[in-house]
Structure formats: C-alpha cells, structure tokens
C-alpha positions as CSV (number, residue, x, y, z in Angstrom):
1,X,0.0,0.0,0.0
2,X,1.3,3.5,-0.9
3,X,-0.2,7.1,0.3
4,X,0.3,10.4,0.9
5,X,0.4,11.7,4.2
6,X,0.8,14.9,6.0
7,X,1.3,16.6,9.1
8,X,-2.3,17.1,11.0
9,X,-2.8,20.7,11.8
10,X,-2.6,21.0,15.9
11,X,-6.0,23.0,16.7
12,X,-5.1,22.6,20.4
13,X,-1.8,24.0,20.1
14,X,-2.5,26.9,17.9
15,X,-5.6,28.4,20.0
16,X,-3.9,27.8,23.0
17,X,-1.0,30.0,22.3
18,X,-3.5,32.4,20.2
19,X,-5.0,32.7,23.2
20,X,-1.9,32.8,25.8
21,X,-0.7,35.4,23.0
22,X,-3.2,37.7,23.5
23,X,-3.0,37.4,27.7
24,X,0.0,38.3,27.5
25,X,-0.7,41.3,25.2
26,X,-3.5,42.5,27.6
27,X,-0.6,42.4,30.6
28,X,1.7,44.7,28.3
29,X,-0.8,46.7,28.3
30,X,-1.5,47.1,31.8
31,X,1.9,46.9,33.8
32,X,4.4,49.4,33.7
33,X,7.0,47.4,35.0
34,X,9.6,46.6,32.3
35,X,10.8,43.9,33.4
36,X,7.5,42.3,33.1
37,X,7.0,43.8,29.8
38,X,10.2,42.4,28.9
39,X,9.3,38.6,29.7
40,X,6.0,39.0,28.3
41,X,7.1,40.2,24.8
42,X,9.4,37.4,24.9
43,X,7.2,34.7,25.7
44,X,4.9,36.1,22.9
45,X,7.9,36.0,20.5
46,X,8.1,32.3,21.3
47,X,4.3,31.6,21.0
48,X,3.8,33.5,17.4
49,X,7.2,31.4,16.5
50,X,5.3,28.0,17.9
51,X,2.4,28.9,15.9
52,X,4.4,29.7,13.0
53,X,6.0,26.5,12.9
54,X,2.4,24.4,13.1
55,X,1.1,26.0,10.2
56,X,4.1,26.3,8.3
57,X,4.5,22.3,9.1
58,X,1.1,21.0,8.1
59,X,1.2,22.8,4.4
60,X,4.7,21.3,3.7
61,X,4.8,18.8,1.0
62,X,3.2,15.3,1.5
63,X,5.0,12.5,2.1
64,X,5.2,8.8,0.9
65,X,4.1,5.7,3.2
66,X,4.4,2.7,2.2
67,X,3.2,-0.7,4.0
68,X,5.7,-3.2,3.5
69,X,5.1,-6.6,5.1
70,X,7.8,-6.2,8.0
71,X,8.5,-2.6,8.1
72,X,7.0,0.9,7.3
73,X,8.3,3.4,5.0
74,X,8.2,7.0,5.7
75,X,9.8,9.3,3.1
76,X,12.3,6.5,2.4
77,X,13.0,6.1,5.9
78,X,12.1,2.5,7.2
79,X,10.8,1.9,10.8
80,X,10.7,-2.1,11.2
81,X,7.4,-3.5,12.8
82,X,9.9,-5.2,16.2
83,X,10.7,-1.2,16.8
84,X,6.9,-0.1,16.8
85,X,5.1,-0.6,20.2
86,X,1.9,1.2,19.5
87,X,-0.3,2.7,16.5
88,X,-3.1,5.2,18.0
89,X,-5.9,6.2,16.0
90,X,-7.8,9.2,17.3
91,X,-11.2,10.9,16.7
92,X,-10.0,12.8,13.9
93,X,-8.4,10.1,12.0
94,X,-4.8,11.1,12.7
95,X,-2.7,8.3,13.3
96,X,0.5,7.8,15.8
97,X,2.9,5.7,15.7
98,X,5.1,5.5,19.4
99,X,8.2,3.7,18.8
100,X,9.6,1.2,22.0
101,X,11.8,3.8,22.5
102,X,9.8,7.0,22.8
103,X,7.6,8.1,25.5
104,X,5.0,9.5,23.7
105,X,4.4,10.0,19.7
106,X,7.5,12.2,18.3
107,X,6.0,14.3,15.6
108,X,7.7,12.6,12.6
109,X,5.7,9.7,13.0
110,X,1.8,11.7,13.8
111,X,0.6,11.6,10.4
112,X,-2.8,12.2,9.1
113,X,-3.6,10.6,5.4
114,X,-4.5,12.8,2.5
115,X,-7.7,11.2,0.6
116,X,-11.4,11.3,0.4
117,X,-13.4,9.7,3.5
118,X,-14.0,6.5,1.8
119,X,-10.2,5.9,1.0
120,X,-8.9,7.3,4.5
121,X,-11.4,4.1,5.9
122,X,-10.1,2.0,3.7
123,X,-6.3,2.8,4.3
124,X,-6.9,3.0,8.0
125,X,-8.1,0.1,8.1
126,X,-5.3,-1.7,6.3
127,X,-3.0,0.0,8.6
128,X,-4.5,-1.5,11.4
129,X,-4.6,-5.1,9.8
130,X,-0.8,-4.6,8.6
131,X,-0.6,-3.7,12.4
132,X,-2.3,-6.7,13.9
133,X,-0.5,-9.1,11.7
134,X,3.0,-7.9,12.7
135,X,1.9,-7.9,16.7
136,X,1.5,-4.0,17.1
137,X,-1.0,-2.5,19.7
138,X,-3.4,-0.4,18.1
139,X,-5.4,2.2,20.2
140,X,-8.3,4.2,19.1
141,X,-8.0,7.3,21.3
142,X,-6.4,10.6,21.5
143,X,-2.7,10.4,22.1
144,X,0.0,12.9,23.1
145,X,2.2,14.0,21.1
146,X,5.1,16.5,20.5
147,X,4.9,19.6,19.7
C-alpha cells in the first residue's frame, strides 16, 4: 500500500498559544513594570514562532508511506514493525505511531492521510490489519504528542 500523508494541523496548540498570546498582550498593556514587559514580549515571541511553525509544518509537501510486510516506510526512511510498540488512532483520524523507544508519539511519526473519506477508511483500516498481523498495539483514542 502506498499514500500520501501529511502533518495534522494541531488546533489545540495553535488556540492555545492564540490565546496565551493575547493574555500576555493585555498584561503589556496594563503593567508598567519593564521587566515584566520584557518577559512577556518574549514569551509572545516564542508563541507566534510555535504557531508559526504548526502552520508552516502542516502545508509542507506530502510525504510517501508505504506498508511493507515487516516494516514501514516514511519518506524513504524504514521503521521495522519489532521497533513499533503502538499505532493510535484518534477521533479525527490522525494516526501515531510510538516507537519502543519514545515516551510518547515524536512528531515525525503523527501523520494524518491525505484522501477522500471513503479511501482514509479504507487505508486506515489496512494499517490496522498490517498492524495486527506484525503484533503492534493499536489504540483508538487521543494520544500525546510532540509539539
């Protein structure tokens, strides 16, 4: 199986820091210390630069995967199916995949797939077969995930 895939766009993180963004705007606006100003305008340097980089991240180019019997291919990197502990589906059909190794999802591998609903059933559930067969947990629930 081949199919494009792309970062999902991180709703939760971009309102979040939309909204911490615009906190931290209203307590510019109503200090007078500097030093508070200071560290406020920083932190909102580092949330519009967060936010930035989700957007920027989701409309990059698409990648490949490929289902291979033992391994999956990412952009021509393999991941063998002995490193994989867990595939998690969540409500909005983006998939994680946590290696044994990993604590939680790391963002190269949180993927959601680019196609029409019927397809994205259809390739989600051969994911989860090619999952099963080669002994991989697979979890339909949110998951957490790097940034």
């Amino acid at each position: 199986m081949k199919t494009y895939i792309r970062y999902p766009l991180n709703v939760e993180l971009i309102s979040s820091m939309s909204i911490l963004t615009i906190l931290f705007i209203l307590n510019i606006m109503n200090t007078n210390n500097k030093t508070n100003k200071f560290l406020c305008v920083t932190l909102i340097i580092i949330f519009i630069l967060t936010i930035t980089a989700a957007v920027i991240r989701r409309f990059l180019k698409p990648r490949l995967l490929q289902l291979d019997s033992r391994c999956l291919i990412i952009d021509n990197k393999p991941l063998e199916a002995r490193e994989i502990s867990r595939l998690f589906i969540d409500s909005n059909c983006i998939i994680g995949i946590k290696p044994k190794k990993s604590r939680i999802v790391p963002i190269s591998l949180c993927f959601k797939l680019i196609n029409t609903n019927n397809e994205t059933s259809k390739l989600i559930d051969s994911l989860v077969d090619w999952a099963k067969n080669n002994n991989i947990e697979v979890i339909n629930k949110n998951f957490m995930k790097w940034i």
